[in-house]
C-alpha positions in Angstrom: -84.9 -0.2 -170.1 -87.6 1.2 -168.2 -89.5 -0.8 -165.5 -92.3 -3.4 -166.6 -96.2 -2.7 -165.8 -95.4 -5.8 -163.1 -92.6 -4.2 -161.4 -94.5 -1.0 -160.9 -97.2 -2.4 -159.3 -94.8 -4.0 -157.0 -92.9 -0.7 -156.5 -95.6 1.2 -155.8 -97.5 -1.3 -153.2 -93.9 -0.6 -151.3 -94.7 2.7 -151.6 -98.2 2.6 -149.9 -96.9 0.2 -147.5 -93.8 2.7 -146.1 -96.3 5.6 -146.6 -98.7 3.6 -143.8 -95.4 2.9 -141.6 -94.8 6.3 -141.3 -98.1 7.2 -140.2 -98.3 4.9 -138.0 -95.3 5.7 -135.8 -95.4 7.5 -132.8 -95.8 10.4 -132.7 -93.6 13.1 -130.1 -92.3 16.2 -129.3 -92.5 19.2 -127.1 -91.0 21.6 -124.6 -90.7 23.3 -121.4 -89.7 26.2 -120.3 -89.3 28.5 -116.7 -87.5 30.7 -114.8 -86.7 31.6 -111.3 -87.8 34.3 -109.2 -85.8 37.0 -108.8 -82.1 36.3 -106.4 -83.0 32.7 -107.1 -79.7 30.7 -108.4 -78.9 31.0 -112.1 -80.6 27.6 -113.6 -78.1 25.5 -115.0 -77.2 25.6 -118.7 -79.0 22.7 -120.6 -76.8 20.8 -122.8 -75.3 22.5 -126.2 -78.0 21.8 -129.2 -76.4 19.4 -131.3 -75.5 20.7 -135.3 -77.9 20.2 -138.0 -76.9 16.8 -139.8 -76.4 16.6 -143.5 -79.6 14.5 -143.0 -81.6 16.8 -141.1 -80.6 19.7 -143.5 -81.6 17.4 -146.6 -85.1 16.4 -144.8 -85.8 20.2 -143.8 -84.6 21.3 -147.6 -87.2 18.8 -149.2 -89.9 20.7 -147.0 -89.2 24.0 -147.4 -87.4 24.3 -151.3 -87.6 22.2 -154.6 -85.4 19.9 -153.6 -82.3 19.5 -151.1 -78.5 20.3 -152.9 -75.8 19.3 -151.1 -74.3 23.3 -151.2 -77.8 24.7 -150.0 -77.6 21.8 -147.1 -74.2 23.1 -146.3 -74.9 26.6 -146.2 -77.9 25.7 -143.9 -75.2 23.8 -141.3 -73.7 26.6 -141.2 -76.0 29.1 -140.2 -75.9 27.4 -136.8 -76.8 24.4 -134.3 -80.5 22.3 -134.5 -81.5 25.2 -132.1 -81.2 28.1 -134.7 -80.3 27.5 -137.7 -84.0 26.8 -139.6 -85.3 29.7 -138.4 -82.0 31.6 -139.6 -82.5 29.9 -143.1 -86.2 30.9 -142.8 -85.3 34.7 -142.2 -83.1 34.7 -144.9 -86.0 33.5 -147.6 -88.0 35.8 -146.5 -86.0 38.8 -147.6 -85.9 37.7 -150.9 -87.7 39.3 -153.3 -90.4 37.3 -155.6 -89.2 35.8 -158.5 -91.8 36.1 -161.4 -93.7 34.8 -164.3 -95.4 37.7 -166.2 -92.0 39.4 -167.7 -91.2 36.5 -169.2 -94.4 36.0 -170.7 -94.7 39.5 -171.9 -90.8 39.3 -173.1 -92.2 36.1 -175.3 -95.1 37.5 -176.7 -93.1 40.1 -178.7 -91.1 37.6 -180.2 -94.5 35.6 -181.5 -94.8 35.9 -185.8 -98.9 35.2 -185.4 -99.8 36.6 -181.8 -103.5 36.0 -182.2 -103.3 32.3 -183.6 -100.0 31.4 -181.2 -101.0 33.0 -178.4 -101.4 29.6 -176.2 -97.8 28.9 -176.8 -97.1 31.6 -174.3 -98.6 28.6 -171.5 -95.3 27.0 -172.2 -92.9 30.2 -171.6 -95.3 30.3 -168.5 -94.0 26.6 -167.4 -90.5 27.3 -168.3 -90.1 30.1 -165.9 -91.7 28.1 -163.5 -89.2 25.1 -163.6 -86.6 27.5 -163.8 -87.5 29.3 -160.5 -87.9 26.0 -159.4 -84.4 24.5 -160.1 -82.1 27.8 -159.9 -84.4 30.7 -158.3 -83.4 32.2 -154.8 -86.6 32.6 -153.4 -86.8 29.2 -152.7 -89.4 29.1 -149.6 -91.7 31.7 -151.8 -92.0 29.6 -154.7 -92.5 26.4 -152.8 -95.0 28.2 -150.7 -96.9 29.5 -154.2 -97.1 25.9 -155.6 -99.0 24.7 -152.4 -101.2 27.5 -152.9 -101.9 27.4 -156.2 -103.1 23.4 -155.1 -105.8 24.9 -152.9 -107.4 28.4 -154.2 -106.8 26.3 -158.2 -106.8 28.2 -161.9 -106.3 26.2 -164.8 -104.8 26.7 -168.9 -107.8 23.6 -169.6 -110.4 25.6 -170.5 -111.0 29.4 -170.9 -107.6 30.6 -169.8 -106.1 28.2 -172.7 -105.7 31.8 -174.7 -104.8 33.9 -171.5 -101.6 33.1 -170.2 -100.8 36.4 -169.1 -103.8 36.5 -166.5 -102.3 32.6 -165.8 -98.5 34.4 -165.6 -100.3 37.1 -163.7 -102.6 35.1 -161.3 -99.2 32.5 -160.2 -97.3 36.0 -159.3 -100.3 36.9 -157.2 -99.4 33.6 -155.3 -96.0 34.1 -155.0 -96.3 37.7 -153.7 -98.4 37.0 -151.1 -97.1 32.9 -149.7 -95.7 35.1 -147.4 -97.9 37.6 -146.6 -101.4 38.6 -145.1 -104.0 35.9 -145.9 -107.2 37.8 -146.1 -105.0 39.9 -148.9 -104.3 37.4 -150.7 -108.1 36.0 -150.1 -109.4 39.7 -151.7 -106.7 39.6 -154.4 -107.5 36.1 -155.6 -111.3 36.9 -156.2 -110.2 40.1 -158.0 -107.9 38.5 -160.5 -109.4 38.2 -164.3 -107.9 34.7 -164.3 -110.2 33.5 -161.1 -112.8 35.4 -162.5 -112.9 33.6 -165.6 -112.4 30.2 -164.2 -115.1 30.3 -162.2 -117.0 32.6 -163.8 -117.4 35.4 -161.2 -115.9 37.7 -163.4 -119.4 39.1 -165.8 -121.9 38.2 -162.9 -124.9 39.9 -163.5 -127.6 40.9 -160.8 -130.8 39.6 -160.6 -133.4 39.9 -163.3 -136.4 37.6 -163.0 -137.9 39.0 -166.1 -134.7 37.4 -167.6 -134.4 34.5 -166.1 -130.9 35.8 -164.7 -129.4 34.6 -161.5 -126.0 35.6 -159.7 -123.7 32.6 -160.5 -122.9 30.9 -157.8 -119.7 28.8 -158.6 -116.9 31.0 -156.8 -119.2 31.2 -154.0 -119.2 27.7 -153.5 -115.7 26.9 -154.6 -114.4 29.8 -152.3 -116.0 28.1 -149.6 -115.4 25.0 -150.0 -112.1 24.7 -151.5 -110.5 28.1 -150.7 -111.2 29.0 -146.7 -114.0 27.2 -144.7 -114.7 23.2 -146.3 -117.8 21.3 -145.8 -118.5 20.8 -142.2 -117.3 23.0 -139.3 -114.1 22.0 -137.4 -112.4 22.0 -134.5 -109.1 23.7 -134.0 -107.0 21.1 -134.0 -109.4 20.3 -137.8 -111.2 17.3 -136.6 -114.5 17.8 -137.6 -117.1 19.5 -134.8 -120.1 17.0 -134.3 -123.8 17.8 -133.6 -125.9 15.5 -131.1 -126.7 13.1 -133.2 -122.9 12.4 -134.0 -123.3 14.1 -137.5 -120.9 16.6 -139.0 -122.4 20.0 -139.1 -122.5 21.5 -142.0 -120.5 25.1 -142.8 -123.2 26.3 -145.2 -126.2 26.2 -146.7 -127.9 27.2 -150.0 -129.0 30.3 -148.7 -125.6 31.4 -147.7 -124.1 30.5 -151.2 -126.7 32.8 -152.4 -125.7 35.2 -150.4 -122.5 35.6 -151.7 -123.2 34.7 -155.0 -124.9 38.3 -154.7 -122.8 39.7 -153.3 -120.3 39.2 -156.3 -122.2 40.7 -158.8 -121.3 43.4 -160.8 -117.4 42.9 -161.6 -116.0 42.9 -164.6 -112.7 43.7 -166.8 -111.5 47.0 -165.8 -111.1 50.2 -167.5 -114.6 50.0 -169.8 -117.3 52.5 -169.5 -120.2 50.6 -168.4 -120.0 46.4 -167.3 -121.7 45.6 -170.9 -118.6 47.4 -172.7 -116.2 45.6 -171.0 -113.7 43.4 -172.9 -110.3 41.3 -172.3 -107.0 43.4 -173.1 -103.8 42.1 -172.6 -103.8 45.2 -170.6 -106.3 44.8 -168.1 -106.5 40.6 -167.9 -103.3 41.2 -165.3 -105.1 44.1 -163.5 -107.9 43.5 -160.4 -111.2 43.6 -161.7 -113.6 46.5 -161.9 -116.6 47.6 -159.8 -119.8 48.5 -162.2 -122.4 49.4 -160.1 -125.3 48.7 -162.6 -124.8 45.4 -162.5 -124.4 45.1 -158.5 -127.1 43.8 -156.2 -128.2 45.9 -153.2 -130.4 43.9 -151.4 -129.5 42.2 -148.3 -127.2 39.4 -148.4 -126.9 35.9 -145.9 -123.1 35.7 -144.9 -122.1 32.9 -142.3 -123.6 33.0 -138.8 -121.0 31.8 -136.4 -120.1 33.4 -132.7 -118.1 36.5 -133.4 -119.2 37.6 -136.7 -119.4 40.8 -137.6 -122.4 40.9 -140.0 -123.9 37.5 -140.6 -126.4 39.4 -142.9 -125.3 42.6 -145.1 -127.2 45.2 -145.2 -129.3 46.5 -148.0 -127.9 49.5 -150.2 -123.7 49.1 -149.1 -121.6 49.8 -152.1 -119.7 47.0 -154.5 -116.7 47.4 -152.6 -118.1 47.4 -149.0 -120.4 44.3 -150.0 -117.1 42.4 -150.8 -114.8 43.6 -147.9 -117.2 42.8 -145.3 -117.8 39.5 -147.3 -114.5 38.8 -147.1 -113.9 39.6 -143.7 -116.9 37.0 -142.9 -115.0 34.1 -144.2 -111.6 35.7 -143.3 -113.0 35.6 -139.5 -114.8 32.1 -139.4 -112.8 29.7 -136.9 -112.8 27.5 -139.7 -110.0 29.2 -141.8 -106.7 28.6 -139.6 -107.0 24.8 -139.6 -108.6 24.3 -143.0 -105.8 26.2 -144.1 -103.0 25.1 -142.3 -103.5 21.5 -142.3 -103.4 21.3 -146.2 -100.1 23.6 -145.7 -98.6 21.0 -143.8 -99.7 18.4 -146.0 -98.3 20.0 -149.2 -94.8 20.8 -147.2 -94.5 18.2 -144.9 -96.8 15.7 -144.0 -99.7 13.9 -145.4 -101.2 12.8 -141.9 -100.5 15.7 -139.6 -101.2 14.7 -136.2 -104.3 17.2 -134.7 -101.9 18.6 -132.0 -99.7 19.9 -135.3 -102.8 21.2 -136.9 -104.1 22.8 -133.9 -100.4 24.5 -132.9 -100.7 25.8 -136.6 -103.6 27.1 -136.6 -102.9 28.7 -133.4 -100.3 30.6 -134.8 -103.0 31.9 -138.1 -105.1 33.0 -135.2 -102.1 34.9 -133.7 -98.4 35.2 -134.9 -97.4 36.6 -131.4 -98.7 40.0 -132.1 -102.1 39.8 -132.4 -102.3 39.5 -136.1 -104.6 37.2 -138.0 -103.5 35.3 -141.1 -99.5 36.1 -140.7 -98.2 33.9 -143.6 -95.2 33.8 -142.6 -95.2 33.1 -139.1 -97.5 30.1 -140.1 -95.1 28.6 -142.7 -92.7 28.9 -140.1 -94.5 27.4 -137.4 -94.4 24.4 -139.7 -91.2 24.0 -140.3 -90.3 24.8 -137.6 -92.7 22.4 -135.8 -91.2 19.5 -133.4 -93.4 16.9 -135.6 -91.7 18.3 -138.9 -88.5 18.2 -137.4 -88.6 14.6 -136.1 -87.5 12.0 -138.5 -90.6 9.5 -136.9 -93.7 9.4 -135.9 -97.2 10.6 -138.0 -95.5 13.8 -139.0 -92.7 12.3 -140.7 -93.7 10.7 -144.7 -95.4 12.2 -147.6 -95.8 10.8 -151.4 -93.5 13.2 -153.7 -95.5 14.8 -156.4 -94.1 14.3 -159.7 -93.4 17.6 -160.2 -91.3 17.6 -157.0 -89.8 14.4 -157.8 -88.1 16.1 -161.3 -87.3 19.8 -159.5 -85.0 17.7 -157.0 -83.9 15.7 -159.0 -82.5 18.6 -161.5 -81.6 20.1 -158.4 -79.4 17.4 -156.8 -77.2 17.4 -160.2 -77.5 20.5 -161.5 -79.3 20.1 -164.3 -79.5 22.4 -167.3 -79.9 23.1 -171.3 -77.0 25.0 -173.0 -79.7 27.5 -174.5 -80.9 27.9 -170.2 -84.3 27.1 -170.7 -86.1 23.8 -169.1 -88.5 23.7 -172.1 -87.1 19.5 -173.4 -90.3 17.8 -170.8 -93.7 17.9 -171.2 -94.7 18.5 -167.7 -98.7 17.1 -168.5 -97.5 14.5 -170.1 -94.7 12.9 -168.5 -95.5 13.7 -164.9 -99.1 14.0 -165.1 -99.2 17.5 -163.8 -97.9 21.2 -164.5 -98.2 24.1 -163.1 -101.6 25.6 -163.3 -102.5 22.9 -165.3 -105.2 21.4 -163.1 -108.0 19.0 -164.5 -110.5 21.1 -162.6 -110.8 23.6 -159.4 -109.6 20.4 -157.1 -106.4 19.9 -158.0 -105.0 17.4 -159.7 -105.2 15.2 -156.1 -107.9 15.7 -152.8 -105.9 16.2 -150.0 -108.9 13.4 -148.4 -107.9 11.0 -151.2 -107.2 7.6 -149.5 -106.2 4.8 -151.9 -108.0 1.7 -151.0 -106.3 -0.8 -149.0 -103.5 -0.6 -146.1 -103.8 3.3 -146.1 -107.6 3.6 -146.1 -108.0 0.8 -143.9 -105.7 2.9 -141.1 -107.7 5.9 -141.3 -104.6 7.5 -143.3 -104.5 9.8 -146.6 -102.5 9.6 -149.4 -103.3 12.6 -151.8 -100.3 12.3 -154.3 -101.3 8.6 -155.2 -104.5 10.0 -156.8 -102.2 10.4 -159.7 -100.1 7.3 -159.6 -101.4 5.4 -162.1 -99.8 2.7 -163.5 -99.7 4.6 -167.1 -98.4 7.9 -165.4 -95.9 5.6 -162.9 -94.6 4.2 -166.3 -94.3 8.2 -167.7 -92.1 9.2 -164.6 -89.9 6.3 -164.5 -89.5 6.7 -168.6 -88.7 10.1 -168.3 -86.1 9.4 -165.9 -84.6 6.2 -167.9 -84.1 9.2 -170.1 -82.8 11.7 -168.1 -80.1 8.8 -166.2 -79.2 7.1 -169.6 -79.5 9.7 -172.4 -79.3 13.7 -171.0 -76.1 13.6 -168.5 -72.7 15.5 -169.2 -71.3 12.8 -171.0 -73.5 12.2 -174.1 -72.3 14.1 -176.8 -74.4 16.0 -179.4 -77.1 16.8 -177.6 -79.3 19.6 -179.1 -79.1 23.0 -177.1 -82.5 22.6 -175.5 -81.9 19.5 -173.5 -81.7 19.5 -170.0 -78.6 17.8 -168.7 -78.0 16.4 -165.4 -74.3 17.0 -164.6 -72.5 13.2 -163.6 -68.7 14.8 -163.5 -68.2 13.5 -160.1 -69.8 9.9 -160.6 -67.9 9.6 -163.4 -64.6 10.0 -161.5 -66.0 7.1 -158.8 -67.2 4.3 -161.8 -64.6 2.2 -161.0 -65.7 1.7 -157.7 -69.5 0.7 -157.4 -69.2 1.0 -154.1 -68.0 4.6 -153.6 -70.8 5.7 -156.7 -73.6 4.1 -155.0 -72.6 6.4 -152.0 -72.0 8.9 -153.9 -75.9 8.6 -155.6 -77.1 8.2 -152.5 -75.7 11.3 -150.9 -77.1 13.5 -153.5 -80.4 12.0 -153.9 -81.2 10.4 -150.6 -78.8 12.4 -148.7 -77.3 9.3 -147.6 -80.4 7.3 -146.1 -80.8 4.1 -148.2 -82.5 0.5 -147.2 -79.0 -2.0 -146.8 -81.9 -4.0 -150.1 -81.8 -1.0 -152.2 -77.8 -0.2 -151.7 -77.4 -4.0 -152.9 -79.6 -3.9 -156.1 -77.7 -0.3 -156.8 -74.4 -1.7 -156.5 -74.8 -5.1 -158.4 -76.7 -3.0 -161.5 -73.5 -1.7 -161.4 -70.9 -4.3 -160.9 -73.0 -5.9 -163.9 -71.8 -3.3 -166.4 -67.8 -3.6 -167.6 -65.6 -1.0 -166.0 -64.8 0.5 -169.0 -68.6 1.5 -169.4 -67.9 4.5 -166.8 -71.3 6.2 -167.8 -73.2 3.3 -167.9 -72.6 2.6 -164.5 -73.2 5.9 -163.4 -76.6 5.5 -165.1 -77.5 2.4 -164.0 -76.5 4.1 -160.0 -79.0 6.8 -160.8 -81.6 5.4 -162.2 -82.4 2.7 -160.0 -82.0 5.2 -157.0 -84.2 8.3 -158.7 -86.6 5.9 -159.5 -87.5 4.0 -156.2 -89.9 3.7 -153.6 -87.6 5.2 -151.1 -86.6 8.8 -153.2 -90.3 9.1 -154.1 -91.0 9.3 -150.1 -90.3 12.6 -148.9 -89.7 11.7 -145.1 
């Protein structure tokens, strides 16, 4: 039966305390390097980089994919030694192509009998190709990369999308597109999707008009600020926060600058209409950027950002639409803000929730620069965090992050192969169960602030904790229900399940039941690629050696559960 409100709390104050132990290791790391003149002797050959373990493949998996498999962590040791064989697995993710939402969307709209009146169904065809790229997709790297995205520049289905789920469809593909691209395109393509424009109301922004009483709207201005690029107060490189004399935080912006570029986006609509005031959704056009209407566009001048370097703090009166935005968008784009505001929630939603400021700062280097002299590389900054010696080390203040739910499940699946005999993942309720889906957001921040500090050990340390914003004991009680169900009802030995259910696959447990021993292990190297506390490898193997031998999948179930649902699998270290 599933855990008690008791033993949750208890589970969960384990949690928070190993979460505080990790960030309070040491930290370490680093590197040298040189060479000798020329006719100098030949330096000697440092000592052959050891092979990646099956635990260092499992930790780097957990980063960098939906969850470590034991044939993924085996390909990965194979690619090469500790020296080579990340970035070789890197490479490879980044030649394949984007797996995406919108075909499936479109493919299930046909097949609605009352498109107008069903239409938010489609939000769960969206979801379902989501945990399927999740669990089985290739592009591992990408998709993990477009979830942490879509956790900073946010969309929801609560609200006005709740009938447009192929902007929603559209708007993730954006994301996964681009998690590997050029940031300042994905910056100009997010605030020309229909789906950002209607969440935060850009999208039907009218100029000024004081015999109307009409104002630009200023909510993506601010949220594009301050959730998307810059943040509150200005920072130093390494994201600590830049202090004035008084020992105050300075501010990134004031009001005058969110007018500014509340101005500037004015006069964008749905595209293809004849004028801004003809302009209406289509299925068509609510995947395509939105339009320029220059009737509705402001030409006066417009405050931008004042900081050393930048190109046009004010805009000039009478630019076009589309020159307005570009050089807009260049001004945040440019601001010294944007490589560690950026990279440090990265690293938090990939690696770690406490980055030390020397990671944050080596990141953000590598946004200023990937090597060549180009800004906002993607790629070479999702590398330079996996790749980074504080991801890579097992201790230390880079080394322990919470699990999300949704990350919890994905590995989970993952680690034992789980799926329906129809192929879909439709048999969870992802809002309900886990407490989050995918653009599914309570509002524009996220369903957790990467500040969020739970009161207590981890506040009292200085540390964060953003994925226990959604712990609750109700939604803790959820998670651990759904896997009571997934562990004892939904493996490959219950019989007569319906075609939708998603099925973990517990052939090989099943062979080991008669040996509690040899399961546990064999649990633990699937789920916890072999790490386990000596307490928690106790507890798994008496749950077991309390059920009769001749209950072989009830022992296996018993193995599982109590592993996928303890403090230790929900730490992603």
């Amino acid at each position: 039966m599933a855990w008690n409100s008791r033993q949750w709390r208890d589970g969960w104050r384990a949690v928070a305390v190993l979460v505080v132990g990790l960030a309070l290791g040491a930290c370490g790391g680093g590197g040298s390097s040189g060479g000798g003149a020329s006719g100098s002797p030949a330096p000697t050959p440092g000592p052959t980089p050891p092979p990646v373990s099956t635990l260092e493949a499992a930790r780097f998996l957990n980063q960098a994919s939906f969850g470590a498999t034991e044939g993924e962590s085996q390909k990965l040791q194979a690619l090469g030694d500790s020296s080579n064989a990340y970035a070789r697995w890197i490479d490879a993710q980044l030649a394949q192509p984007a797996s995406l939402q919108l075909p499936a969307v479109q493919l299930a709209y046909t097949q609605l009998a009352n498109p107008i009146q069903m239409m938010g169904q489609l939000h769960g065809d969206r979801q379902e190709t989501w945990l399927r790229h999740a669990v089985t997709g290739p592009d591992q790297l990408r998709q993990r990369v477009a979830f942490a995205l879509s956790e900073i520049m946010v969309v929801s289905q609560q609200g006005a999308l709740g009938v447009m789920p192929f902007a929603t469809a559209d708007y993730h593909d954006l994301l996964t597109r681009n998690a590997l691209g050029d940031f300042r395109t994905l910056l100009q393509e997010v605030t020309l999707h229909p789906a950002m424009g209607v969440y935060l109301s850009m999208l039907g922004n009218q100029k000024p008009d004081p015999a109307r009483n009409i104002r630009p709207d200023e909510n993506y201005a601010r949220e594009l600020m301050q959730l998307f690029t810059i943040g509150l107060v200005e920072l130093n490189r390494d994201g600590t926060p830049r202090l004035d004399g008084a020992g105050q935080p300075i501010p990134t912006y004031d009001q005058a600058v969110i007018e500014g570029f509340a101005h500037v986006f004015t006069g964008w609509n749905y595209a293809g209409a004849a004028s801004f005031a003809q302009a209406r959704r289509t299925l068509q056009n609510q995947v395509l950027p939105m339009q320029a209407y220059a009737e509705q566009h402001d030409t006066g001048p417009k405050r931008l950002l004042a900081y050393a370097g930048a190109a046009k703090p004010t805009l000039p009166a009478g630019q076009s639409q589309q020159q307005d935005l570009a050089d807009a968008l260049d001004n945040l784009f440019n601001h010294p803000n944007v490589p560690p505001f950026i990279g440090r929630q990265l690293i938090q939603r990939l690696v770690t929730s406490n980055p030390s400021p020397a990671y944050v700062e080596r990141v953000a280097r590598v946004f200023e620069n990937d090597g060549s002299g180009r800004r906002g590389n993607l790629a070479a900054v999702v590398r330079a965090i996996l790749l980074d010696a504080e991801a890579r080390s097992a201790s230390g203040a880079s080394a322990g992050k919470l699990k999300e739910p949704l990350l919890r499940l994905t590995q989970f699946w993952r680690a034992y192969d789980a799926k329906a005999a129809n192929g879909q993942y439709r048999s969870v309720n992802l809002s309900v169960s886990l407490g989050q889906a995918p653009l599914a957001a309570p509002s524009v921040f996220n369903f957790f602030s990467p500040g969020y500090a739970p009161s207590g050990e981890i506040a009292n340390a200085g540390q964060v904790a953003p994925e226990l914003q959604i712990a609750t004991e109700y939604q803790n009680t959820q998670v651990t229900n759904l896997f009571y169900q997934q562990a004892f009802l939904r493996h490959s030995a219950t019989p007569g399940l319906p075609e939708n259910a998603v099925v973990i696959d517990i052939t090989a447990e099943l062979a080991l039941a008669g040996d509690p021993e040899a399961l546990v292990n064999r649990v633990v190297a699937k789920l916890l690629a072999g790490q386990v506390s000596a307490t928690l490898t106790a507890e798994a193997r008496a749950a077991v050696e309390r059920v009769p031998a001749s209950s072989a999948a009830q022992r296996v179930s018993e193995a599982i559960y109590l592993i996928v649902t303890s403090p230790e699998y929900a730490l992603q270290r």
